[in-house]
Structure formats: C-alpha cells, structure tokens
C-alpha positions in Angstrom: 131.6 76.5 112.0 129.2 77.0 108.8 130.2 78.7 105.7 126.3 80.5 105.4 125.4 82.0 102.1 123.0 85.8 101.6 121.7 86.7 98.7 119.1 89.4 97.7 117.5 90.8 94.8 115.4 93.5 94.5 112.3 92.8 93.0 110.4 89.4 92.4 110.9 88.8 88.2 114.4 89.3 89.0 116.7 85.7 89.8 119.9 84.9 92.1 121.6 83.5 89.0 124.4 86.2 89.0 125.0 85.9 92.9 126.8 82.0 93.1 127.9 81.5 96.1 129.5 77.9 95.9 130.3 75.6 99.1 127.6 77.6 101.3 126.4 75.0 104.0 123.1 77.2 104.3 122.0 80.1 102.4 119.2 82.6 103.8 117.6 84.2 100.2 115.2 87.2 100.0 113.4 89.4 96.8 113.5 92.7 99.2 114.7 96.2 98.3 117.6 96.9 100.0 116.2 100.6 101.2 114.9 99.0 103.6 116.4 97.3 106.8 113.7 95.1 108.0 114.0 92.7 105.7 113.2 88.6 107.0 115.9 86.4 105.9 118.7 89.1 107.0 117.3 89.4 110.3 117.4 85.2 110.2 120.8 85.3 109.1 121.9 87.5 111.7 119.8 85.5 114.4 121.3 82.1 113.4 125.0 83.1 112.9 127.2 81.9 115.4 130.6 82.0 116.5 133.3 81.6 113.7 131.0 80.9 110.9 131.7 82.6 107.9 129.1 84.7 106.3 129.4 84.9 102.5 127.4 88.0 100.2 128.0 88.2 96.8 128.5 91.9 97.0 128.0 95.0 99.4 125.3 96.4 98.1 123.2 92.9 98.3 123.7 93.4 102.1 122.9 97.2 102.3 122.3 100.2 100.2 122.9 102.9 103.3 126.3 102.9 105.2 124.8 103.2 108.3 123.2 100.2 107.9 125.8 98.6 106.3 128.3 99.2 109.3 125.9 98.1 111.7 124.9 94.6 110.0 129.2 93.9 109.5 129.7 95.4 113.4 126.8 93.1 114.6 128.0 90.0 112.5 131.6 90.4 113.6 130.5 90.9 117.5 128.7 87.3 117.0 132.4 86.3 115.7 131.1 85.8 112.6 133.4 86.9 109.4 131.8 88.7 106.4 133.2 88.0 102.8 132.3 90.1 100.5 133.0 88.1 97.0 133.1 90.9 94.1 134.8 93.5 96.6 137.6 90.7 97.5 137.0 91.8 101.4 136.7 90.0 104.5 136.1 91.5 108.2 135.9 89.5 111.4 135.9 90.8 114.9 139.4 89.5 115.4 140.7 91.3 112.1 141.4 95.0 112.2 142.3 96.1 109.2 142.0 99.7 108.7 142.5 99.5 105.2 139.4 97.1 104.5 137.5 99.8 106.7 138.4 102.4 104.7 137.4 100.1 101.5 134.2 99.4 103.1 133.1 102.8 104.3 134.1 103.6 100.6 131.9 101.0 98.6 129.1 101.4 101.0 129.1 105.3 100.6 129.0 104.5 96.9 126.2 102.0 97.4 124.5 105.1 98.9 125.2 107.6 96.3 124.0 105.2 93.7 121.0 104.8 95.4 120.0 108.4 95.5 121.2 108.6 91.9 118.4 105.9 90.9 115.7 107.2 93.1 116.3 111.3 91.6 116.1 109.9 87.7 113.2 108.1 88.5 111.1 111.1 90.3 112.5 112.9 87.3 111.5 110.6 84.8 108.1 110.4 86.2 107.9 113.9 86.5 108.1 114.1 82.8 105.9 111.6 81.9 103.1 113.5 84.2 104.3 116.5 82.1 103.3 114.4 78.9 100.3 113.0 80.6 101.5 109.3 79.9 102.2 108.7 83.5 99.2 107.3 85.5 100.5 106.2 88.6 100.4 103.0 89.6 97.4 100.3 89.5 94.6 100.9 92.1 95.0 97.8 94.5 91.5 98.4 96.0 88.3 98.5 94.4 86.7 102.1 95.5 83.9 101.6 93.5 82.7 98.3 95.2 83.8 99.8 98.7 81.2 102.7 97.9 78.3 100.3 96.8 79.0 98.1 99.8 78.5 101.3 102.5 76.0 102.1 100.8 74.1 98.3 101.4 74.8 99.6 105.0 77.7 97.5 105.7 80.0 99.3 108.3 84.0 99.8 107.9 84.9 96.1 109.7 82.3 94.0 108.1 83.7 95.6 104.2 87.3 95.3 104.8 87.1 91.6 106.2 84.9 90.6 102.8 87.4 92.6 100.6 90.3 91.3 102.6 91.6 95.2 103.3 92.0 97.2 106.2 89.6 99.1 108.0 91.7 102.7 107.2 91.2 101.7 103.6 87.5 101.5 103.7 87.3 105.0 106.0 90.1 106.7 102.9 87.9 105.6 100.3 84.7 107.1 102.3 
C-alpha cells in the first residue's frame, strides 16, 4: 500500500508550493489545464494505482474542473481500490466507503469547480471582447513564420520539404498558402 501524491497547476510560471502534500511515497506532477482530460501524469497515476493505496490531491479542482470527469476519475480510482483524499475539502472516498453524504459534498464542489470554470472562461471572452473594441487586443503571438513559408514555396520547395526545415506540419504550410 502507497500513500501517492497529484498535484497540478495550470500554466508553466505557476509552482506546486501551495499544494504540500507531506508523507507521499510517490507523487505524479503536471503544468496542464484542467479543461482538459488527457492530461499525462493523471493517466500515470491512474495506470499505476493499485489496490489499497491511498491517493492524496491537494484539492478537487486540481483533479478536475468538469463533474463528469471528476466522478469518473474518483469511480475509476475507487474500482482499482484505491481511496481519494481530498486535503482542503477534508473528504475521502474508497470503493469500500459509501457515504452518501461525501457524494453529495463531492457532486457539490465539483459542480462548483465547473461553474467557476465557465465563470473565468465568460470574463475572459468579455474582457477580450473589449479590448478588440479598444483595438488594444492583438491576439496572440504568430507561432509560425508566414512570411518565410511564402518565400520558401516560392524557391519551389513543396509542403513536406518546408514543414520538416521549419519543424511544422504540413497543414500549416498548405493554411499559410
């Protein structure tokens, strides 16, 4: 039995200072956004998990930000006979605990994980909205070089040979035209 640590931020300037989780045997660490569910070191946490180890998260919302995902990483954790702690939220689940109460509370906080979610993502089309309005928003950086795409098709290099000596993909170099 392992006592196994997961801890997430969203973005890489941001640190796991604020998420100690003391006497973890292994911890499985990621900078992903928690949108999304495909994220590597969840997927090997839940791969590695094994029967009664304990699996510690500083908080719900590090685990998921949807409550569909949420229940399904906790139900597939606890079917593995695994427990789940959640530290701030003071709950624990485990497939041999049925606590309706600390379903309830999880359903709850994960809803709320949700709603804050959609909260963030509305001010920030809003706030961006407004800033186009102002003409101070840009968009963000171009990642590829059009210009030197351009010059390159027209030194009659085709899609492949551009993309491998720009180290983009081929649909990149056919957008760009």
């Amino acid at each position: 039995m392992a006592k196994v640590g997961y801890r997430r931020v969203s973005t890489t300037e941001q640190n796991f200072d604020r998420q100690a989780l003391d006497g973890c045997d292994k911890v499985f660490e990621e900078k992903a956004s928690g949108a999304t569910r495909e994220r590597a070191a969840l997927n090997d946490l839940i791969a590695w998990v094994r029967d009664g180890d304990e699996v510690v998260v500083w908080s719900i919302d590090r685990l998921a930000r949807d409550l569909r995902d949420l229940q399904e990483v906790v139900s597939t954790l606890t079917a593995k006979g695994a427990s789940v702690t959640f530290v701030s939220e003071r709950l624990s689940f485990s497939g041999s605990q049925d606590d309706a109460l600390s379903r309830l509370q999880l359903q709850m906080m994960g809803a709320f994980a949700e709603f804050e979610r959609n909260i963030i993502r509305r001010r920030q089309a809003e706030g961006i909205a407004k800033a186009k309005e102002r003409g101070v928003y840009k968009g963000r950086k171009a990642k590829v070089d059009a210009a030197a795409i351009r010059q390159l098709r027209s030194d009659g290099l085709g899609a492949t040979a551009i993309a491998d000596m720009l180290g983009i993909a081929r649909a990149t170099v056919y957008r760009v035209g």
